[in-house]
N, C-alpha and C positions, 0 to 999 in steps of 0.2 A: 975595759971589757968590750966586745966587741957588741955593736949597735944590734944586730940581731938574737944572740944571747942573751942583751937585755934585757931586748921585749918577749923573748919567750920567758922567761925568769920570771918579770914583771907581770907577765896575765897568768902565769902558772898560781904563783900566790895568791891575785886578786881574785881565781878561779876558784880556788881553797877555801875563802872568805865568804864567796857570795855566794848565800842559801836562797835568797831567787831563784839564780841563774840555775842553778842545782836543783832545786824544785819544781820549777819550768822543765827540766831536763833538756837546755839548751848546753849544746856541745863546743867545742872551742875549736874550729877545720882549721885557721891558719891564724898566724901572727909576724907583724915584720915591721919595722919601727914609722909608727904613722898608721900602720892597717890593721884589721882584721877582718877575722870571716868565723861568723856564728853558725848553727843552725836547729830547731827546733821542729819536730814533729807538733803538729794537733792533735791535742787530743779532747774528748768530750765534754771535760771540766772547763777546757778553754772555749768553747761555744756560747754565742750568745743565743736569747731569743729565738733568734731569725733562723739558727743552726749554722749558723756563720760563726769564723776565728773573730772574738770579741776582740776590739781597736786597739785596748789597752794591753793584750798579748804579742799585738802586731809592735806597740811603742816598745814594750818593756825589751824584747827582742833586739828594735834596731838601737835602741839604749845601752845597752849589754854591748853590742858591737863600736858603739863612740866610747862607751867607757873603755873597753880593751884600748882600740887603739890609740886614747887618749893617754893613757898611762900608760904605753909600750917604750918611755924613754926615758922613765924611771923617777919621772916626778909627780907627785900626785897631782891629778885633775878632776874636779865636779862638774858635773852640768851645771851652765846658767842660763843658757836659753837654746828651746830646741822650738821646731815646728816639722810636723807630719801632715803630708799627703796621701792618703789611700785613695787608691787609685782605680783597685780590685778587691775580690776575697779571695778569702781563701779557706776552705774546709774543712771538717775532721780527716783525721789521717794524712794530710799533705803536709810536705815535708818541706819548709822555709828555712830559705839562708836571708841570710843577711852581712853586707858586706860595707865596712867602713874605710872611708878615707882619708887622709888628711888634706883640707887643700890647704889650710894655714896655720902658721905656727910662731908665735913671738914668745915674748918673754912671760907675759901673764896672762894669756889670752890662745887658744886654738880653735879652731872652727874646722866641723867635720861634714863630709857625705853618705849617707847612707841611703842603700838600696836594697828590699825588702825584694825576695822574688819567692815565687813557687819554682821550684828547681834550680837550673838556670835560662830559663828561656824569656819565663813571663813574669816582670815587676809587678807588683802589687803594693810597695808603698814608696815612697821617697820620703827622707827624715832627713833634715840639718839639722846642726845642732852647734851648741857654742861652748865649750869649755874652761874655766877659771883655772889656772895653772896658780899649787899650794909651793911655798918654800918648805915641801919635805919629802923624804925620798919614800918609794913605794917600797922598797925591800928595806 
């Protein structure tokens, strides 16, 4: 199967599964073996306190985005260690992408980039993140 059918194939599914990412109302913009590109509106339930996009919206988000593209190659991967930077906020009603990368990839082991913005102009978080590659297939 061709490398990019299988990661559309491969997040189309895990997109079907995950009632988070569905609940969040986080949308799936692109997919491509190694990448993705999230994005999610605020909204007021996601506010904290301060009337700020609570941190844990900003994580669950660039999470969402390592997990896609962590599993865009057809083999299941978990998070095992991730760390987040905020950098900024970001508000009700703004509309956050989130984009991941792969910069590594072996056998049992992937390590991701993730960048949180408000649109595309102004970042607002940075996420790594480390992935455990399972011996079983996502489809």
């Amino acid at each position: 199967m061709d490398p990019l059918d299988l990661a559309n194939r491969c997040v189309d599914a895990l997109y079907k599964r995950d009632a988070a990412a569905g609940s969040l109302g986080i949308l799936v913009l692109e997919v491509s073996p190694g990448r993705a590109a999230v994005s999610m509106q605020v909204r007021p339930d996601m506010c904290n306190g301060h009337g700020i996009c609570h941190g844990g919206m900003l994580f669950t988000l660039a999470d969402t985005a390592m997990a896609y593209a962590s599993n865009s190659h057809g083999k299941v991967a978990v998070a095992s260690s991730v760390n987040i930077d905020f950098l900024r906020s970001a508000a009700q009603d703004d509309v956050l992408l989130a984009e991941a990368v792969e910069v590594y990839r072996g056998r049992r082991k992937a390590s991701y980039q993730v960048t949180v913005s408000r649109g595309e102009a102004v970042q607002i978080a940075h996420f790594h993140g480390t992935v455990a590659i399972l011996d079983r297939d996502v489809l």
